[in-house]
C-alpha angles and dihedrals in degrees: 000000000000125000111253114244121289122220104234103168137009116213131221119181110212145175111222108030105193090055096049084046095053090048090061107037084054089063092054108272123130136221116251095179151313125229138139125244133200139138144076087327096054092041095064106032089058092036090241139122115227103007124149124177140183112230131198124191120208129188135194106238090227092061131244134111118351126240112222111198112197133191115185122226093186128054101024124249129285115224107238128195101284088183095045101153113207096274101066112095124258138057103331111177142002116220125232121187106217138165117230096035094176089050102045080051091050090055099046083046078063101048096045101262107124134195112256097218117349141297104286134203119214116198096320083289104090146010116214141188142173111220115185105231129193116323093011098301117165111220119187120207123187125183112200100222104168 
């Protein structure tokens, strides 16, 4: 019997792609590469004629699924909600496990990323949080803690 999919990468379209980077490598992933893309390939793949984008992949050091982060070229971007609460529809957050939670927090605060709601506790086993990144990004951050 076959295997069942495996997630290798999650996107995230963004506007200003050196920000959005140095957000995440500040959290502790690390660059795998940079490169544009365009052509026939992208083309179809998009379902548009004449786009041409600059990709970073990110990885956490510890392993797992790789974050590609993508700023389009051609066409030009598309404003999204930067201030999408949980509720809209779409993809809303992307979970990293960290330890330190309040700290991490601490840091982004400084750095004028805020929570979008507080600091929770979920059955004595983890602490969660949503901070809203660069561009309106939710990150969510959990600190198993039991």
């Amino acid at each position: 019997m076959p295997a069942g999919p495996r997630l290798d990468h999650i996107g995230i379209t963004v506007a200003d792609l050196d920000t959005v980077t140095e957000f995440f490598v500040g959290l502790g992933l690390e660059v795998q590469g940079r490169m544009a893309i365009e052509g026939e390939f992208l083309d179809t793949v998009i379902g548009m004629s004449g786009a041409r984008t600059e990709i970073v992949m990110l990885r956490p050091p510890a392993g797992g699924t790789d974050l590609e982060l993508s700023s389009f070229v051609r066409p030009d971007h598309v404003p999204g909600s930067p201030t999408a609460m949980a509720n809209e529809l779409g993809l809303r957050n992307v979970c990293f496990e960290v330890e330190d939670l309040e700290g991490v927090v601490g840091r982004l605060a400084g750095e004028g990323y805020g929570l979008v709601g507080g600091i929770g506790r979920h059955e004595d086993v983890w602490l969660m949080a949503y901070v809203r990144g660069p561009e309106g990004i939710i990150v969510s951050l959990a600190e198993r803690i039991g």
